[in-house]
Backbone bond lengths (Angstrom), bond angles and torsions (degrees), N, CA, C in turn:
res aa  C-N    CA-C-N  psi(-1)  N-CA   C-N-CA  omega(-1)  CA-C   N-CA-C  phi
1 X - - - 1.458 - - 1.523 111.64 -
2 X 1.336 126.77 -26.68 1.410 142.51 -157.34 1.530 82.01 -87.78
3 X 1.141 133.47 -70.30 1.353 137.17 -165.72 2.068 101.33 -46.73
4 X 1.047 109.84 -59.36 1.463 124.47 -156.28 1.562 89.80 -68.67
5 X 1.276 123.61 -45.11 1.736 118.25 152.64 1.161 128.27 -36.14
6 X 1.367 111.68 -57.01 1.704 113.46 -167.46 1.646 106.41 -91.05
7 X 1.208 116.57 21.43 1.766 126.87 -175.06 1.731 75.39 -115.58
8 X 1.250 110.60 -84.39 1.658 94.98 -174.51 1.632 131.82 -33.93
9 X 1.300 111.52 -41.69 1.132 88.40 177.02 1.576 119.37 -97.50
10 X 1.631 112.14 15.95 1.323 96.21 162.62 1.705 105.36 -102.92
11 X 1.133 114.67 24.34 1.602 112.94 171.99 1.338 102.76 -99.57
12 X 1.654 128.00 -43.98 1.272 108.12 152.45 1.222 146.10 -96.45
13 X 1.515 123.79 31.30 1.411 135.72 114.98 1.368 119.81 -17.77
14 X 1.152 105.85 -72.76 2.401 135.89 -165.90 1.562 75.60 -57.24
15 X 1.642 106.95 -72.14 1.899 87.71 -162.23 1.639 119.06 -65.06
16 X 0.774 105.08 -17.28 1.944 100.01 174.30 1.408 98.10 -68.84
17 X 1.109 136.40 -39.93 1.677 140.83 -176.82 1.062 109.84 -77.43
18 X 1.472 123.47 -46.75 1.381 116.94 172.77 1.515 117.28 -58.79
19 X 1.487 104.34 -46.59 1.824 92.71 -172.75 1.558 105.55 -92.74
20 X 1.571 141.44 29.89 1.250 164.78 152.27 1.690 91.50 -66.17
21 X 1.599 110.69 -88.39 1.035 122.30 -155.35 1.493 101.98 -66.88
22 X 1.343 148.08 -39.50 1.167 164.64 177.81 2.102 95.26 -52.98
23 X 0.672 138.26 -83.85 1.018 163.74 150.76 1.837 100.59 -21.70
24 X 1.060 139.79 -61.64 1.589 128.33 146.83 1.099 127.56 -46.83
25 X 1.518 121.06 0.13 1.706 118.61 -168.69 1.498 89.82 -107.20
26 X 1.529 97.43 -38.57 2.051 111.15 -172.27 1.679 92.25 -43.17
27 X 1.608 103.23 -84.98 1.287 118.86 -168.68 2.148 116.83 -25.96
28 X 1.488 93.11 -66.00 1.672 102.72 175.56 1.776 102.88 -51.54
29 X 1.227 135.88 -25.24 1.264 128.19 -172.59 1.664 103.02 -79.56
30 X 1.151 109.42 -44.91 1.619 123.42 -179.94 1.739 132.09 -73.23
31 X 1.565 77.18 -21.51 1.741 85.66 169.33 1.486 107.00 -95.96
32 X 1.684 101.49 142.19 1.088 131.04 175.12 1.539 124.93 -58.67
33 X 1.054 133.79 119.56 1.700 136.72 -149.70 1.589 90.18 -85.57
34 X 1.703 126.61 139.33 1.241 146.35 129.86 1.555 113.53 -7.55
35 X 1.636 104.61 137.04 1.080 103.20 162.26 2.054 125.13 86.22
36 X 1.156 115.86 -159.61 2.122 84.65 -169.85 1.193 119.06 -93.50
37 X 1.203 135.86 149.17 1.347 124.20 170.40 1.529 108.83 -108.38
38 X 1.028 128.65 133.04 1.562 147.01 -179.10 1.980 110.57 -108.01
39 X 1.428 89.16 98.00 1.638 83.72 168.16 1.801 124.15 -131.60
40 X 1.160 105.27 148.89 1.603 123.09 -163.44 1.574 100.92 -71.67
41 X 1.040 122.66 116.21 1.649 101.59 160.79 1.452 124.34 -165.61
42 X 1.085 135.11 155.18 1.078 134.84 -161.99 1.795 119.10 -32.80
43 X 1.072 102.61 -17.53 1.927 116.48 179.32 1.647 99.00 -106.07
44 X 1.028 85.49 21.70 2.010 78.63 168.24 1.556 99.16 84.29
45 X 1.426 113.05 -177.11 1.163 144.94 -150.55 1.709 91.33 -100.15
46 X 1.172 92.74 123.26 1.765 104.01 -171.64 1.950 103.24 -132.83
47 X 1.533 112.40 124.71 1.184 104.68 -172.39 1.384 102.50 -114.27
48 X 1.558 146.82 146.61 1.854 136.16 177.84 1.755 90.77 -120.33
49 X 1.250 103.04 140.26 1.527 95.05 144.30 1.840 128.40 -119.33
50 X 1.080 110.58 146.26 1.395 107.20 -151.48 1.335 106.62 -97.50
């Protein structure tokens, strides 16, 4: 029984880490990068700096 315990809770260990790290990749993909952004568009050439 001790064994079939300590397998469970290192399986949800892995998933707390998995959706940790999963979930830090989301965020860095969604945030907006430092520094200028330059975009093309029908109103002309528009530059921001961030």
């Amino acid at each position: 029984m001790v064994i079939n315990r300590n397998i469970l809770f290192l399986l949800v260990g892995a998933l707390v880490v998995v959706v940790g790290v999963l979930s830090y990749n989301l965020y860095q993909a969604k945030k907006q990068p430092d520094g200028l952004q330059i975009n093309v568009g029908p109103n002309g050439l528009k530059i921001q700096g961030k």
